[in-house]
C-alpha positions as CSV (number, residue, x, y, z in Angstrom):
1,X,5.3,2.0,19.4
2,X,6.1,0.0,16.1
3,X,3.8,0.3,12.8
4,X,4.4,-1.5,9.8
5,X,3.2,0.0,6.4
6,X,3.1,-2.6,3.4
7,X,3.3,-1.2,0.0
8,X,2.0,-3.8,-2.1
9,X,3.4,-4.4,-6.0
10,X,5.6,-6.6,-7.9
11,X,9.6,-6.4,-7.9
12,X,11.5,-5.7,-11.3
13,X,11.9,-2.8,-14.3
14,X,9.2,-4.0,-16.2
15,X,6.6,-3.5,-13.5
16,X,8.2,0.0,-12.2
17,X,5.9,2.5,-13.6
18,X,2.4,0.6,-13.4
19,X,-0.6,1.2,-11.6
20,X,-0.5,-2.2,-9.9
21,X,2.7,-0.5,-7.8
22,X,1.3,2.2,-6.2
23,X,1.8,0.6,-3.0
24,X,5.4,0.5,-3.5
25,X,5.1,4.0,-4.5
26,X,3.9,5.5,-1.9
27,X,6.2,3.6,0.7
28,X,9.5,4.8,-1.4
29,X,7.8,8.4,-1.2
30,X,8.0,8.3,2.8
31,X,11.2,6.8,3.1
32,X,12.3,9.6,0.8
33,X,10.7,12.0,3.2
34,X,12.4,10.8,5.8
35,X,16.0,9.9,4.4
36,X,15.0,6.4,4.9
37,X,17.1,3.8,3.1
38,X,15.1,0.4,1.7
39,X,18.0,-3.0,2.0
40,X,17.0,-6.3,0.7
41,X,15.9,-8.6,3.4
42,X,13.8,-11.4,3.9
43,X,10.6,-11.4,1.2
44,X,11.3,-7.8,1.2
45,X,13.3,-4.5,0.6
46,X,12.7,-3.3,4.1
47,X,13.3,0.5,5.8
48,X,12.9,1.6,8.9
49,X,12.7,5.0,10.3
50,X,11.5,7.6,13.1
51,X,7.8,9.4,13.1
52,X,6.7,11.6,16.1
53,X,8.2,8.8,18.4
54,X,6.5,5.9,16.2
55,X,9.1,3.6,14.8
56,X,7.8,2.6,11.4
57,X,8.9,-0.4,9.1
58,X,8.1,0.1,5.5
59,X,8.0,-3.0,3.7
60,X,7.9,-3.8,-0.4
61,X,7.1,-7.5,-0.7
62,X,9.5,-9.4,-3.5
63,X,7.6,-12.0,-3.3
64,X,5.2,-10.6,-6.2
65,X,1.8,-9.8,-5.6
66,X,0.3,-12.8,-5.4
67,X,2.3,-14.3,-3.0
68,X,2.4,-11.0,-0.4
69,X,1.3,-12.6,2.8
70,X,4.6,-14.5,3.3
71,X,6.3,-10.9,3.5
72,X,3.3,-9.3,5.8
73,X,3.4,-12.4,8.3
74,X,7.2,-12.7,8.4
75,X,7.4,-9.0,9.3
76,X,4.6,-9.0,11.4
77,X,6.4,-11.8,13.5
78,X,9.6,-10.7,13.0
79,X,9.2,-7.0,14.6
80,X,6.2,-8.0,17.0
81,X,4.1,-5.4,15.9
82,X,0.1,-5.8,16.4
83,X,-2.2,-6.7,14.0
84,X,-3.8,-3.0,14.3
85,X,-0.1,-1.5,13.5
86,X,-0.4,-2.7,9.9
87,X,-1.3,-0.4,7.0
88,X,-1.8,-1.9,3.6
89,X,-0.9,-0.1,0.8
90,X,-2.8,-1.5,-2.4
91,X,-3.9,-0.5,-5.8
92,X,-7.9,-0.6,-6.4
93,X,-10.4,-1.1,-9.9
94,X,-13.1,-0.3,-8.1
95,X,-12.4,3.1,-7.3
96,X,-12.1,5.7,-9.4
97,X,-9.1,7.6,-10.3
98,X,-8.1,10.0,-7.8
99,X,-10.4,8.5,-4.7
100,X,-8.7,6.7,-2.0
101,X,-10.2,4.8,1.5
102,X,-8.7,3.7,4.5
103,X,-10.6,0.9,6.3
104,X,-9.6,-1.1,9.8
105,X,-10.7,-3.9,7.9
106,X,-12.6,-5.5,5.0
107,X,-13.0,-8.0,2.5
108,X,-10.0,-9.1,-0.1
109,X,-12.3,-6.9,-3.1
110,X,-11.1,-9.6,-5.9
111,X,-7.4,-8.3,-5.1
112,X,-5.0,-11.3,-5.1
113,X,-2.0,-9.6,-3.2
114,X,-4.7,-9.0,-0.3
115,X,-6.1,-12.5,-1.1
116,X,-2.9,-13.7,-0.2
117,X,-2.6,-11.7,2.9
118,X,-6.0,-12.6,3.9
119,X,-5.2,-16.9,3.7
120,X,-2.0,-16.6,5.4
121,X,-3.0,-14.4,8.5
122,X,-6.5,-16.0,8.5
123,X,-8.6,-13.3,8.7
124,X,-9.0,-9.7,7.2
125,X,-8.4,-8.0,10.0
126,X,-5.9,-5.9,9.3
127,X,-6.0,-1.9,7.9
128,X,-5.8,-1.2,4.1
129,X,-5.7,2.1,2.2
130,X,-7.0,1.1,-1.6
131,X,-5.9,3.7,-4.3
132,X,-8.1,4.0,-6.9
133,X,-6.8,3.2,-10.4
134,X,-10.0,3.4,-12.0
135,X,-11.5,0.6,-14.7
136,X,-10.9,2.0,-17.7
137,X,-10.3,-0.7,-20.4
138,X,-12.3,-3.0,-22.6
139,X,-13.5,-6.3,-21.6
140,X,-10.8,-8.8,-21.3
141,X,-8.2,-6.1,-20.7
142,X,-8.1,-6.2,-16.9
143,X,-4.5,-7.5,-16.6
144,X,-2.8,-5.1,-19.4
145,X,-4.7,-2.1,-17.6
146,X,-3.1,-2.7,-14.1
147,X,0.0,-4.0,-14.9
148,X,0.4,-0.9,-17.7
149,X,1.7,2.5,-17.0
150,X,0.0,5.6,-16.2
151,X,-1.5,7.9,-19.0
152,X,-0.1,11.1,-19.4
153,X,-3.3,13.1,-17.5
154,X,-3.0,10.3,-14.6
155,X,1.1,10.8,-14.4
156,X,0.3,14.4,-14.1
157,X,-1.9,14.2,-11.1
158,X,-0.2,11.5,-9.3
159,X,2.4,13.2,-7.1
160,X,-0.9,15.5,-5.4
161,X,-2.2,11.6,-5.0
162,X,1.0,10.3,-3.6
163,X,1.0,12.9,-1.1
164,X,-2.0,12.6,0.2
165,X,-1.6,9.0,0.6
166,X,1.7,9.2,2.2
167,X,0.2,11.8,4.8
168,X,-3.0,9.5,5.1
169,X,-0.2,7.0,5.9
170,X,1.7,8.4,8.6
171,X,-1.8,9.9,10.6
172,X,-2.7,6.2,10.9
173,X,0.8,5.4,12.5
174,X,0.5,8.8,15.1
175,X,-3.5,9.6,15.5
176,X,-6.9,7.5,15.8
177,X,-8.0,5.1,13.2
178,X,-10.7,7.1,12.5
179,X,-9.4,10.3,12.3
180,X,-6.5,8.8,9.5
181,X,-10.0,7.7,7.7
182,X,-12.0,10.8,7.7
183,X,-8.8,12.3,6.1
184,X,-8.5,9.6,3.4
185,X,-11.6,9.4,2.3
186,X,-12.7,12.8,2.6
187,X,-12.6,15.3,-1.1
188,X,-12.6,12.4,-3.4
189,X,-13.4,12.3,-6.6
């Protein structure tokens, strides 16, 4: 069985660090886990590796956000792998800090990568995990906030995050839908 996990963010040094990359984050922390090697392919850096019998392609877009469904629907096609086999990996300003869901499916939320996603597969049925940056910053600031870097308290508590996001990850690739979202959204913040 074949999953693909999509780890949204936006390619380049300046955007390395900042919240709006989480999702490539958390994809280079489970290929690190599993000695899994990212090469530059088509609209993405693309790894591949073995889970409990699952194979599992982790995908970073480098298309930019914006543009994220080219990567999603090339890879999709590319590997045959069912609609219900993707996991989107995206960053979130409506959740808090420190909270994270899983959903099977669900609207774009204002989020342009999943926007994206959303136009070129034509429909929103496809499983997301939102990590919750939180929406602290003054009116107007929206776009320095995500695309800044993480504060020194938020750096501190984002490995535990990771983590758990990874492992929330890799249960929706080997275990029931549910069950990968009782374990995501459970002891949030």
């Amino acid at each position: 069985m074949k999953y693909l996990l999509v780890g949204l963010g936006n390619i380049g040094e300046e955007y390395e660090n900042t919240r709006h990359n989480i999702g490539f984050n958390i994809v280079d922390a489970i290929a690190k886990a599993h000695n899994a090697v990212f090469k530059l392919d088509r609209h993405a850096s693309v790894a591949e590796l073995k889970y409990k019998s699952r194979t599992i392609i982790l995908v970073k877009p480098t298309t930019y956000m914006n543009l994220s469904g080219k990567a999603v629907q090339y890879w999709l096609q590319k590997e045959h792998i069912p609609i219900e086999n993707v996991l989107i990996l995206v960053d979130d300003l409506a959740l808090p800090f420190e909270t994270m869901r899983m959903k099977g499916k669900g609207s774009d939320g204002g989020h342009n990568g999943l926007k994206h996603i959303q136009a070129t597969l034509g429909h929103a049925n496809y499983a997301r995990l939102r990590f919750g940056i939180g929406n602290n910053f003054s009116k107007g600031q929206q776009i320095d906030f995500v695309l800044g870097e993480w504060d020194r308290s938020e750096k501190e508590k984002l490995p535990a995050l990771i983590d758990k996001a990874k492992e929330a990850a890799l249960l929706f690739c080997t275990q029931p839908l549910e069950r990968a979202v009782a374990f995501t959204n459970q002891n949030n913040k």
